[in-house]
Every structure is written in structure tokens, then in C-alpha cells.
NUMILO-537166 format. One line per field, with one value per residue (C-alpha): chain; x, y, z. Coordinates in steps of 0.001 Angstrom, whole numbers, plus 524288, in hexadecimal, padded with zeros to 5 digits. Layout:
N
chain <- c(A|...)
u <- c(X|...)
v <- c(Y|...)
w <- c(Z|...)
***
This chain:
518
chain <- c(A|A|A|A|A|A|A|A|A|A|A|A|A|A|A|A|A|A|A|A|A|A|A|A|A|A|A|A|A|A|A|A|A|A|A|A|A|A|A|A|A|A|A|A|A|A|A|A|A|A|A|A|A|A|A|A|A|A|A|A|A|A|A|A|A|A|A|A|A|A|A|A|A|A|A|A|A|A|A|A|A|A|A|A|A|A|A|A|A|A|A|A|A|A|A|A|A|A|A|A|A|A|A|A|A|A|A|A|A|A|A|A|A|A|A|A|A|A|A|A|A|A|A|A|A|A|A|A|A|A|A|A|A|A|A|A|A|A|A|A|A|A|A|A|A|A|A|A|A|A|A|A|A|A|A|A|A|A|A|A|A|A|A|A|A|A|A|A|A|A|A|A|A|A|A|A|A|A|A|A|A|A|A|A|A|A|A|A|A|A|A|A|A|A|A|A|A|A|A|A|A|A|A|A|A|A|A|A|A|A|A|A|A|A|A|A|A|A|A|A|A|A|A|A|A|A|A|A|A|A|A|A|A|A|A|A|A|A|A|A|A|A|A|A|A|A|A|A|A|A|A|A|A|A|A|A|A|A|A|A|A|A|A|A|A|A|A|A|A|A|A|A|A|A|A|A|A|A|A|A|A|A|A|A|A|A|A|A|A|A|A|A|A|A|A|A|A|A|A|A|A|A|A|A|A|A|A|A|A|A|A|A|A|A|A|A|A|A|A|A|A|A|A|A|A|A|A|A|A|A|A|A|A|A|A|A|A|A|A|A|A|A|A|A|A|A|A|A|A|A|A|A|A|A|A|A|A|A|A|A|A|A|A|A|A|A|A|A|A|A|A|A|A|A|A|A|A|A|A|A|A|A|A|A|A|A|A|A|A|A|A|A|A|A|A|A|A|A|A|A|A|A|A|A|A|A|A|A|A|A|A|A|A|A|A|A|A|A|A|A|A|A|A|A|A|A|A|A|A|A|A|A|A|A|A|A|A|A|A|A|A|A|A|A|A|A|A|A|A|A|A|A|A|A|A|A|A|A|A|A|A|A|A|A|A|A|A|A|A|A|A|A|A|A|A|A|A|A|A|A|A|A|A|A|A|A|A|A|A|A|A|A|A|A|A|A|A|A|A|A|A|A|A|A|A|A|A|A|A|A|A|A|A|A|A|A|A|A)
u <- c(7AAD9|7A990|7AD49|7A133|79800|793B9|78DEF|78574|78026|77DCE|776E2|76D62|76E15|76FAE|771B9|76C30|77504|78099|78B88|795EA|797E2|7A29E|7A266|795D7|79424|789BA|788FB|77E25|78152|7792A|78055|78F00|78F88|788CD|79427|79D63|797F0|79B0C|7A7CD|7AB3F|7A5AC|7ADC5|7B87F|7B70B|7B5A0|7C235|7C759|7C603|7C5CD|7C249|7D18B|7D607|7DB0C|7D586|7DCCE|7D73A|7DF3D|7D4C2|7D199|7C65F|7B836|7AC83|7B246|7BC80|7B232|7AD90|7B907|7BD12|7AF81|7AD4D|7BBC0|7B78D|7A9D6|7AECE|7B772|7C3A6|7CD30|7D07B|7DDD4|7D9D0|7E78A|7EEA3|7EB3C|7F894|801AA|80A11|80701|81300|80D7A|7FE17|803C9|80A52|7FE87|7F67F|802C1|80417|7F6D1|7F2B2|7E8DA|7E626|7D9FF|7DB40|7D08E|7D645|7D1CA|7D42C|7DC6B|7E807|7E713|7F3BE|7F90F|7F47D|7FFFC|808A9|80189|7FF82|80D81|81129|80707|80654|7F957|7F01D|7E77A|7DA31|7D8C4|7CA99|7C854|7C271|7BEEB|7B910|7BAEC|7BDDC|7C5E7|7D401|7DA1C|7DC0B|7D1DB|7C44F|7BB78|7B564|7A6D5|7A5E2|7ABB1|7A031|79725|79A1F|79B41|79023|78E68|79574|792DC|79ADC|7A5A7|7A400|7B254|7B485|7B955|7C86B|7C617|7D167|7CA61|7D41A|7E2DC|7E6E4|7F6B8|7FD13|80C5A|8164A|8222F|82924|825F2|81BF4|80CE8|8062F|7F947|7F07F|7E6C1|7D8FB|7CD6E|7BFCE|7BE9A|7CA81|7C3A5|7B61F|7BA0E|7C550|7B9EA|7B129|7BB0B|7BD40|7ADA5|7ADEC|7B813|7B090|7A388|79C51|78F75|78946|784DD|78A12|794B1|7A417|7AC80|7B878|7C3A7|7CE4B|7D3D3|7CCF4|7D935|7DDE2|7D768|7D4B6|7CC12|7C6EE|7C208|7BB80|7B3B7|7B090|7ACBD|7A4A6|79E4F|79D5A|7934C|78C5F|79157|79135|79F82|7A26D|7AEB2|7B969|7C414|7CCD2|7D007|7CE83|7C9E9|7C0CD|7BA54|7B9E6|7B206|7A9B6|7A4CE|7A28E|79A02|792BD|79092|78E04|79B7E|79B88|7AA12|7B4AB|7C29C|7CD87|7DC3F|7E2A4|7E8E1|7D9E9|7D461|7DEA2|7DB44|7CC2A|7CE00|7D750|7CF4C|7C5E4|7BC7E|7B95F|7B626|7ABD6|7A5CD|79A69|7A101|795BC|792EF|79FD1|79DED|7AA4A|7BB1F|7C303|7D019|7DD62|7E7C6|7F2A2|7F4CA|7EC2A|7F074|7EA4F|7EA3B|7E2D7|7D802|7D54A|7D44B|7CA7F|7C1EB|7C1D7|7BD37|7B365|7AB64|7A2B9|7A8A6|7AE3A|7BDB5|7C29F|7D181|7D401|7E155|7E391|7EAA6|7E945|7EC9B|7E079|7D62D|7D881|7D443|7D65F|7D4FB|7CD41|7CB65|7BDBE|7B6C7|7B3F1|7C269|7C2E1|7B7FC|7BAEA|7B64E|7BDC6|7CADF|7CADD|7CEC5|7DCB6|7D9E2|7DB83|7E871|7E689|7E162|7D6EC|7D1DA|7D0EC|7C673|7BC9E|7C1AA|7D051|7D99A|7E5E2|7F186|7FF0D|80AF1|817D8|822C9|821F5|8120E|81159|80461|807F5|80056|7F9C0|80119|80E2F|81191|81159|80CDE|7FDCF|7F928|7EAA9|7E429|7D508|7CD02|7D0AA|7DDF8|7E4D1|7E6AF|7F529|7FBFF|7FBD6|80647|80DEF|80C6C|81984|81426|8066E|80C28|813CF|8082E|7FE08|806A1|7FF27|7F3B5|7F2B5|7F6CB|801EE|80207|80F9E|80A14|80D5B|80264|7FFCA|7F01E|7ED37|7E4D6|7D89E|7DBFC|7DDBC|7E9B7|7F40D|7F9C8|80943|81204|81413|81C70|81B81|8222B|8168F|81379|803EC|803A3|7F5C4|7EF20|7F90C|8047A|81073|81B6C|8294C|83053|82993|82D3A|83921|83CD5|83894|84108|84CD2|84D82|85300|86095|863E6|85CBA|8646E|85B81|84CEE|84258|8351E|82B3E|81DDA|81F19|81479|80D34|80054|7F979|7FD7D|7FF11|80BAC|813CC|81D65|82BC8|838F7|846F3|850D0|85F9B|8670A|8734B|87EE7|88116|872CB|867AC|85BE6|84D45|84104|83AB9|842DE|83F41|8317F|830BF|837F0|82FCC|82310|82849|8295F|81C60|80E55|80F29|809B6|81589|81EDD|82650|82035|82BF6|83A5E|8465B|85476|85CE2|8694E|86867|85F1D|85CF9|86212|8607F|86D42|86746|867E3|85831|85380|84BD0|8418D|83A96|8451B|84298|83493|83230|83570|82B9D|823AE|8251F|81992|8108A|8041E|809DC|7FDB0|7FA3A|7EC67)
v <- c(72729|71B75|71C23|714B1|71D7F|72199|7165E|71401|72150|71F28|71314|71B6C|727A1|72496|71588|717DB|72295|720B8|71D39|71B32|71B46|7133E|71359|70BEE|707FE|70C21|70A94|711F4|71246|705E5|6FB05|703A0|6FFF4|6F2F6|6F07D|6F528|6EE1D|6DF41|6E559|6E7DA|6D9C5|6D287|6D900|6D4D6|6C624|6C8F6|6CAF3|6DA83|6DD76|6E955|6F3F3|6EA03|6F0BD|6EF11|6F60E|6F9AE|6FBF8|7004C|70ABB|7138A|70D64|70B41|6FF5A|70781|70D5E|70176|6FAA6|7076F|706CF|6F810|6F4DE|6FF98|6F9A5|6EC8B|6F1C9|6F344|6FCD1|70341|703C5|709FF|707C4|710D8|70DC4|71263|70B45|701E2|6F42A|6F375|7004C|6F928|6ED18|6F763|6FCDA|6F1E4|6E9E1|6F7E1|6F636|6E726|6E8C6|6D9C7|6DD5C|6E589|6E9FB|6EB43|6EEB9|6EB0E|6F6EB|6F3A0|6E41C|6E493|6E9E3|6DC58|6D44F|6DCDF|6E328|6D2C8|6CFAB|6DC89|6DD2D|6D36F|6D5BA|6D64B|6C83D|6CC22|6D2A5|6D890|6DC9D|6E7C8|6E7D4|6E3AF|6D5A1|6C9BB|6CB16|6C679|6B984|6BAEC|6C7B4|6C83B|6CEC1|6DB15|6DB4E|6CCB8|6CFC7|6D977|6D0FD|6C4B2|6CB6D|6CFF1|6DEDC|6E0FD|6EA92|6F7E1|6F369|701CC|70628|712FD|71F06|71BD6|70D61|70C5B|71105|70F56|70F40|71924|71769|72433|72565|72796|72E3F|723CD|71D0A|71387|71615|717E4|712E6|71DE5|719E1|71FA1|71C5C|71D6D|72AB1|73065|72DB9|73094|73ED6|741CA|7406A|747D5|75267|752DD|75529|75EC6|7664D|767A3|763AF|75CFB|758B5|74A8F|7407F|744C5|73E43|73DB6|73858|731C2|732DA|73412|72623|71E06|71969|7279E|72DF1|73861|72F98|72747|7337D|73A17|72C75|72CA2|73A0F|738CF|72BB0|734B5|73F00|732FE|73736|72E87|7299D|7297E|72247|7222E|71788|7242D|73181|7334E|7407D|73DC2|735A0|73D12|74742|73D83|73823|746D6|748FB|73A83|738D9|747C8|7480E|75203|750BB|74AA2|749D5|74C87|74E82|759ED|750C3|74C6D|75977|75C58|751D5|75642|763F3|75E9E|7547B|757AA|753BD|75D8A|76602|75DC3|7569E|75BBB|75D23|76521|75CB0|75CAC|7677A|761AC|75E95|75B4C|75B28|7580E|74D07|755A5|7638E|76B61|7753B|7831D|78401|776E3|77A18|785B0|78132|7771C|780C9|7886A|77BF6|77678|781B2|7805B|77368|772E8|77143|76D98|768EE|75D38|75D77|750BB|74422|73628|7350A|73F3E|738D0|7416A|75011|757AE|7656A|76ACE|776F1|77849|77AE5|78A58|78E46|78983|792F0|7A06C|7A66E|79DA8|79E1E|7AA45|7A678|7A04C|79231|78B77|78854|78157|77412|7791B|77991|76BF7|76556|76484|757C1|75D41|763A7|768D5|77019|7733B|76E4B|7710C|765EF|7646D|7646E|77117|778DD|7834D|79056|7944F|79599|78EED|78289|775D3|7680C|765A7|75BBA|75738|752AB|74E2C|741B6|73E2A|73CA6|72F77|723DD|7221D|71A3A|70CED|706A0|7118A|717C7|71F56|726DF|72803|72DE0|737A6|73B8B|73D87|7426B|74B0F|745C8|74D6D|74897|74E6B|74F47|75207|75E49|76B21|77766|781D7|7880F|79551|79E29|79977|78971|786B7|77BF9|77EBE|7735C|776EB|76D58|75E24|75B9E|74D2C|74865|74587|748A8|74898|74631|7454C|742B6|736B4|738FF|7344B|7345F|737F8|72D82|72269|7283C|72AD5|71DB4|71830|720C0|71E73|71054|7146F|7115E|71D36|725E9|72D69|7370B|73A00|7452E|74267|74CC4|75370|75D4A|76669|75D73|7624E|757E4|74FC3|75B84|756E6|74C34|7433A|747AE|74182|74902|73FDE|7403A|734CD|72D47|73149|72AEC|72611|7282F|725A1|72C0B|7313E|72520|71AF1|72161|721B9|71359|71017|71964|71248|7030C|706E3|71025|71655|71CE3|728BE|72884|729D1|735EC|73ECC|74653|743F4|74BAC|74790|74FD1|751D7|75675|7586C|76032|75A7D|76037|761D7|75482|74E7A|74F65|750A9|75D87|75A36|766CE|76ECA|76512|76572|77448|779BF|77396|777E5|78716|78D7E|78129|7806A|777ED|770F7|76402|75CAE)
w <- c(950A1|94742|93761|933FC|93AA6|92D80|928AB|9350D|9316E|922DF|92641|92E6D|92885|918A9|916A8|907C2|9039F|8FC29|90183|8F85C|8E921|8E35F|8D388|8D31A|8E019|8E983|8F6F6|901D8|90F78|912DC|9075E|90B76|91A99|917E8|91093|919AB|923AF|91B0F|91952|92886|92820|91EA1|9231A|9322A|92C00|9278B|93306|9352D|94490|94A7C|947B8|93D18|9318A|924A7|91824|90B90|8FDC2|8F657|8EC3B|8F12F|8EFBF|8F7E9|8FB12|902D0|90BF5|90E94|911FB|91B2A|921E4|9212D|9277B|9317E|9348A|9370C|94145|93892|935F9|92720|92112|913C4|90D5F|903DE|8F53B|8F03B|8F9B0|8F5DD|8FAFC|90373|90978|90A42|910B7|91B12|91EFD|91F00|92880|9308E|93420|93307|928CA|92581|91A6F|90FD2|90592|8F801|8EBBD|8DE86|8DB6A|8E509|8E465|8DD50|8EBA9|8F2DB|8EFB3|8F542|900EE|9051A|9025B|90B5A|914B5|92035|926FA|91ABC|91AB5|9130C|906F4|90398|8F40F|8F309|8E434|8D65C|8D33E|8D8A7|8E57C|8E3F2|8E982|8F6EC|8F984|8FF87|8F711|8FCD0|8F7D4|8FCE8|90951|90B94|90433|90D6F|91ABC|92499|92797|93590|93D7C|94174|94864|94DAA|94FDC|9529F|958EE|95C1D|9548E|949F6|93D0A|93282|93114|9263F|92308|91EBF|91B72|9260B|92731|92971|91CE3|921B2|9235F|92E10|932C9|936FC|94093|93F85|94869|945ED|94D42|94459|9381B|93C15|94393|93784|92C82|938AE|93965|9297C|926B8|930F5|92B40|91E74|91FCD|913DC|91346|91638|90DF3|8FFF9|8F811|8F920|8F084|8F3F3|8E9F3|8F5F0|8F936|90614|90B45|90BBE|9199A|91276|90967|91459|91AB5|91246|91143|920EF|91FB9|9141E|91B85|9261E|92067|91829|90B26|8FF54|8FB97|8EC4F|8EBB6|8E06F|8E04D|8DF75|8DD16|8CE49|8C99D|8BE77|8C7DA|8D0D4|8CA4F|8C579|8D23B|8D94B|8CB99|8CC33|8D8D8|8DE76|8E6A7|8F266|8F800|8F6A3|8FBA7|8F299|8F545|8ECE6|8E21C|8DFD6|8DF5D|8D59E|8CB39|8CCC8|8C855|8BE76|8B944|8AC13|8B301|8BDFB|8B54C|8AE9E|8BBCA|8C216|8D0F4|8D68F|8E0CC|8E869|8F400|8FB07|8F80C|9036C|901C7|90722|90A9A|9020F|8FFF4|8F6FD|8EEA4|8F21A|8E09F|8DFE4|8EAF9|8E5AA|8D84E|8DD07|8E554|8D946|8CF22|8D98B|8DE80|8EA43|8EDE3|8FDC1|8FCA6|90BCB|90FCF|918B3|91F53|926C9|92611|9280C|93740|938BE|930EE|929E5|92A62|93552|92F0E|923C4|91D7D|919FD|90C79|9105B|91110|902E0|8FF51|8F8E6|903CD|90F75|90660|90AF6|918E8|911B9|916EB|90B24|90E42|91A44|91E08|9255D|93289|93CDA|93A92|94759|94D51|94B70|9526D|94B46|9532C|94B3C|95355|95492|954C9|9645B|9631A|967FB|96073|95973|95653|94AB4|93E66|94292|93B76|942C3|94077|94076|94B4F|94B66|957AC|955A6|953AD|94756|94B97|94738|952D0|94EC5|9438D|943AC|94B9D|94C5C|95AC8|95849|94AF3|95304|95F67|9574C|94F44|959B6|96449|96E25|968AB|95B11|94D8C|9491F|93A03|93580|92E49|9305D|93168|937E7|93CF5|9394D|94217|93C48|94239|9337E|93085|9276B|921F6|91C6A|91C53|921BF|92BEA|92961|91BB3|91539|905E0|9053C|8F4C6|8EE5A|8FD06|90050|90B75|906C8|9135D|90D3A|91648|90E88|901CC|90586|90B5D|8FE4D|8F5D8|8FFC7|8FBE9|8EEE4|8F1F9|8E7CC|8F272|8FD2D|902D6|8FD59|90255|8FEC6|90149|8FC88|8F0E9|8EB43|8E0F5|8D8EF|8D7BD|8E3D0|8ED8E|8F193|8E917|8EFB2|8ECF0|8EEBF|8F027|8ED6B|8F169|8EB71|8EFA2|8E9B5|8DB67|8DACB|8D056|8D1BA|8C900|8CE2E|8C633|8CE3A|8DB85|8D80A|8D486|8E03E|8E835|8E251|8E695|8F5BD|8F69B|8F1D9|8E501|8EA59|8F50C|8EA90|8E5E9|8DC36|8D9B4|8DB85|8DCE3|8DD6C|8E569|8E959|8F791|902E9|90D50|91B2A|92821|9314D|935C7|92A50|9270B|91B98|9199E|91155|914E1|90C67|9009B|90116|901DF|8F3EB|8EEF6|8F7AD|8F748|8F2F5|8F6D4|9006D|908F7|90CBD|911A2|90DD1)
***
């Protein structure tokens, strides 16, 4: 299996269709891999060898594609890089993994200073951009302009891919390592599980660097579709470009699909041409899909449940069981069956399988499995022990081999489609010197599915305000890591061990919930 399969094909099969739309930029099949083929060039004269690293800290753009097809086509491997990190957190990642070029665009130059005065292995700096590239970049249209075509370095099967970092537990990120045959069979597995046509247009509003994102590119690459690219997720726009440009699907996490039926417009926009919303990456409300199967009649509504280390779906529940007539089976509430190239088994803590309807961790054996994390063998040999991915997510299988998705064994908030790990938020929020114990944890949120939340226990004598541990919160991580919501409180709940129980502190706000994870 090989990622750039695709455009061998379209330069058989369609080299004159359209192959991506970017505001007013065109691009067929034939001008997009000629491109990417200068890139993979220019990039190789700067140095790229076959498994080195090259990062991206872009908005998205068709730009981005190329970059993730041109760094793989010159024998490279992608680090698309979270947009809303901090640049002590970029220059992590990009160290972790000894990314020495990075693609930037104009919207996080600001970042440079300080991801080159904390990063040691970045050397070469490509502007991706408008305008004149900045003192001490290489611009990116004369980098393709000036370099020869190259050939397809051809990597593939267990060939290192890309290296996506997610949070970990422990506070620092980790590298997840996906090879040509995990992206390839994942986006493989993903169309299978709710099949969509070939060759008609998808519109990208989800972020690249996000595997969700990146995915749904592959796969759309995969069937020859036409990618209509916004910089971001912004609903008037949104609605605009499915009228303009005659959208089919598109991938949207709940928060987005939200702000759509919200929006004045989607009432006003023609949206007769969409046949197809995936959706997932955080819980959806059974209120909110219902409302939105109701407002957009005869259009294909399918779940992905998944996660980075599994690139990324591994079970779906297809468009009929959102029908009138499949809602009748009661599957709504569950993530759906395992895709073809999946195998899913629920586990108890000694890795024993249990039966149907018992309550267990989910473990995921199958070809779009992860290779490991990045320099960490420990993390890796824990995760894939016995040679299945073990998610940290608790579910059950009913009867029917349909997954049930009801809690997280892991300590992971999943807020507007981003994980956020507690440990990290809580290490930040413990260097308040006013702090003695804090609980940070996932409570119901409307518009973000869950919302990051912080329980508070102070030392004795000490004041401190929500507003102070939010700007403190906001020096030492993302934004989006942040807490939401804030309570100060006197005591919490300790085990005979002396652990807290978070568990206790987390579930009144969850009564009465659909405890589900995207």
C-alpha cells in the first residue's frame, strides 16, 4: 500500500479533472502532482532523506495537501503540527521527533521566535504564504518553481508515513507512528464502513493536522474526489462553499454541526447537493443528531469512532441505522459496527475477552493499527500488548457485534474534537503555589460536547480567582487545554490509599447524560 497511489491513478484515469479548489485557486490532477513532485524536489535539496521528518504549522489550504503528499513523495515523513499549541509545546514535538524543516504560514509567524529560541533541531524555515518571505525563510512557490519534478520515492506498506503527536497522560505528547499501510487501510476501512460515491466533491472544514482531517483527505484522494478547501471551520462559509461549489460530504465534529443549524444561513443556502455528514472525534448529543436528520432530509448521517493511534476509525455506524426505518433497530446510540479491516474484542483488566454486554476496555487489533509512539517503547509495549491496541475506553458489544462506547478509562476530556489529558492540565494548575490538590475532568458542555473543568482544593489561608488560574493556565499550555469552568472546593474524595477519586467528582454531572465517546 502506498499514500500516493492516487495520483498515479488520476494521472491515468482523470489528469484534467479538478482536483482542488482553494478561494480562487484551481488545480486538475495533472498541474496538482506536478507540483508536488517540485515540492518532494526542493525539499530533498534541502536536505530531506528518505524517514526524515518534516512539520507543518499551517492553517488549512491546498498548500497543506501538497506539503503532506509532496514531503511523502520525496521519501519524507509528515509531522502536520497542532495550530493551537503553544510554541514551547511546537518546539517539543518538532525536538521529540527531529523535525529540522518546518512549513509555516503567515498566520502563526508570530510563533517563530519562540519555537527557534526553544527548539534545537529546527534549521530551515519554508513560507508558506502571501508576500514577500521573511528574513531567514525559503519561500515556498520558488522552492517548487526552482526545483526539478522527482520521482516517487515509492515508500510504502510498513514505511513510516507520518508522525501525528496526541496528549499523554503523563503530561507530555506523544508521537504516534503511522505507516503507509495504516493510513491507506484506516481511510480503506472508513469508506468501507459508509460507502460514498467516486469522483464528486468534499469539502474540508475539519483541520489537516488533525487525523481525523488528514483522513478524510486520503480517503477523498482515494475515490478521486475534488477537494474544496477552507482555511477553517466557519459556518457562513461553510454553507457557502456546499452551495457554490455543489458539495457532496463533508466531515464535521458535533460543535460544527451545531453552529450550521444555528447559523441564519442554513436556512437560506441551497444545500441540496450534500448526500453525505460523517461525524465524530467527540460525543454527539442524541437531541442534536436528531435535530439535524430532521433539518437535512435525505442527506446520509454515519458515526466514526476511532482515535489517533488507529488512523483513525475502526468502527462506524452506517447511514441506514439513522433512517426512520433502521432507528428502529435502537442503534443510534452506539458507535457502530468494525469496520472490515478491524477487529474489536472488549477486555477485562488481565486481557481476558469478555462476553457480550459486560463492560470492559475496547482493544483493536487490525491493519490500521499504529507502529508505536515515538521513542517511547515502554508507552508502546503497554498499548499494543498481545498484539491489539488497547484504547483506554470502556464499552461493551451487544448481540448484534455493535460497540457501545460509555465511558473512558483513560483521563482524557475530548472538548470540541481536541483530547485534552487531565495530567497536563493539572500539572499546570499545580504550579500555583496557592494550589494544594486540583481534579480536572470532562463535564457535559453544549456546544463543545464536553468542556474542560477544574476542582480546586486550596492550601490553607490562600486565595486565589478563577481569572488568575485561567491566565496562569493559558502561559504554560493551548488555549483550548485550559479550563472552561472552575470550582473551588473544600474537600475531595480519597481512597483508603490516599487516591484521589475523581470518578465520584465527575459523575453528578453526569447523571442523566449519553455517556458517549466520538
Amino acid at each position: 500500500m502506498n499514500i500516493t497511489q492516487p495520483l498515479h491513478k488520476a494521472l491515468r484515469e482523470c489528469p484534467d479533472a479538478l482536483a482542488i479548489v482553494d478561494g480562487e485557486r484551481r488545480q486538475n490532477w495533472r498541474h496538482l502532482v506536478s507540483r508536488i513532485g517540485s515540492l518532494a524536489g526542493g525539499l530533498q535539496s534541502l536536505s530531506m532523506q528518505h524517514g526524515d521528518r518534516v512539520g507543518m504549522l499551517a492553517r488549512n489550504s491546498d498548500h497543506y495537501i501538497e506539503y503532506l503528499y509532496g514531503v511523502i513523495w520525496g521519501g519524507g515523513v509528515v509531522n502536520p503540527v497542532n495550530i493551537r499549541w503553544s510554541a514551547r509545546e511546537i518546539a517539543y514535538s518538532l525536538d521529540d521527533s527531529d523535525t529540522r524543516i518546518l512549513l509555516i504560514d503567515d498566520t502563526f509567524l508570530e510563533l517563530l521566535p519562540a519555537i527557534r529560541e526553544h527548539s534545537v533541531a529546527l534549521e530551515t524555515i519554508v513560507f508558506v504564504g502571501p508576500g514577500k518571505a521573511p528574513e531567514g525563510t525559503i519561500d515556498f512557490e520558488q522552492l517548487i518553481s526552482t526545483s526539478a519534478e522527482v520521482p516517487d520515492a515509492n515508500r510504502h506498506g510498513d514505511d513510516l508515513a507520518a508522525i501525528l503527536y496526541t496528549g499523554g497522560t503523563t503530561g507530555q505528547p506523544k508521537g504516534v507512528m503511522l505507516s503507509h499501510n495504516n493510513c491507506y487501510l484506516g481511510s480503506i476501512g472508513a469508506s468501507l464502513g459508509a460507502p460514498r460515491p467516486p469522483r464528486q466533491a468534499g469539502l474540508h472544514a475539519a483541520p489537516f493536522f488533525h487525523v481525523a482531517g488528514m483522513q478524510s483527505m486520503f480517503g477523498l484522494s482515494i475515490r478521486l474526489g475534488t477537494h474544496v478547501v477552507l482555511t477553517g471551520f466557519e459556518p457562513a462559509l461553510v454553507l457557502r462553499a456546499i452551495e457554490e461549489h455543489g458539495i457532496s460530504e463533508i466531515f464535521l465534529v458535533p460543535t460544527m454541526l451545531r453552529m450550521l443549524l444555528d447559523h441564519p444561513d442554513f436556512g437560506v443556502r441551497n444545500l441540496s447537493s450534500l448526500e453525505s455528514v460523517r461525524y465524530g472525534a467527540s460525543p454527539m448529543d442524541i437531541s442534536l443528531l436528531e435535530r439535524a436528520m430532521n433539518e437535512l432530509p435525505g442527506v446520509d448521517f454515519s458515526q466514526a469512532y476511532g482515535m489517533t493511534e488507529l488512523a483513525p476509525t475502526v468502527a462506524v455506524l452506517p447511514p441506514y441505522y439513522h433512517t426512520e426505518e433502521g432507528r428502529k433497530a435502537g442503534k443510534l446510540r452506539s458507535a457502530g459496527i468494525p469496520t472490515p479491516v478491524a477487529e474489536i474484542r472488549i477486555v477485562d483488566p488481565m486481557d481476558k475477552e469478555l462476553p457480550n454486554n459486560t463492560v470492559g476496555e475496547i482493544a483493536v487489533r487490525g491493519p490500521m493499527v499504529m507502529q508505536g509512539y515515538w521513542n517511547k517503547p515502554e508507552q508502546t509495549a503497554e498499548a499494543l500488548r498481545g498484539g491489539w491496541m488497547h484504547t483506554g475506553d470502556a464499552g461493551y458489544m451487544d448481540d448484534d457485534g455493535f460497540l457501545y462506547v460509555v465511558d473512558r478509562i483513560k483521563d482524557m476530556v475530548v472538548t470540541g474534537g481536541e483530547n485534552v489529558y487531565s495530567a497536563e492540565v493539572e500539572n499546570a494548575i499545580l504550579k500555583l503555589p496557592q494550589v494544594e490538590l486540583c481534579a480536572v475532568f470532562g463535564v457535559p458542555d453544549e456546544r463543545w460536547g464536553e468542556r474542560v473543568h477544574a476542582a480546586i482544593k486550596l492550601r490553607p489561608g490562600s486565595e486565589l480567582s478563577e481569572q488568575q488560574v485561567t491566565d496562569h493556565c493559558k502561559e504554560h499550555i493551548a488555549s483550548y487545554k485550559c479550563p472552561r469552568s472552575i470550582e473551588f472546593v473544600d474537600e475531595m474524595p480519597m481512597s483508603s490509599a490516599g487516591k484521589l477519586l475523581k470518578f465520584k467528582m465527575r459523575e453528578p454531572y453526569w447523571e442523566n447524560q449519553d455517556r458517549r465517546v466520538g
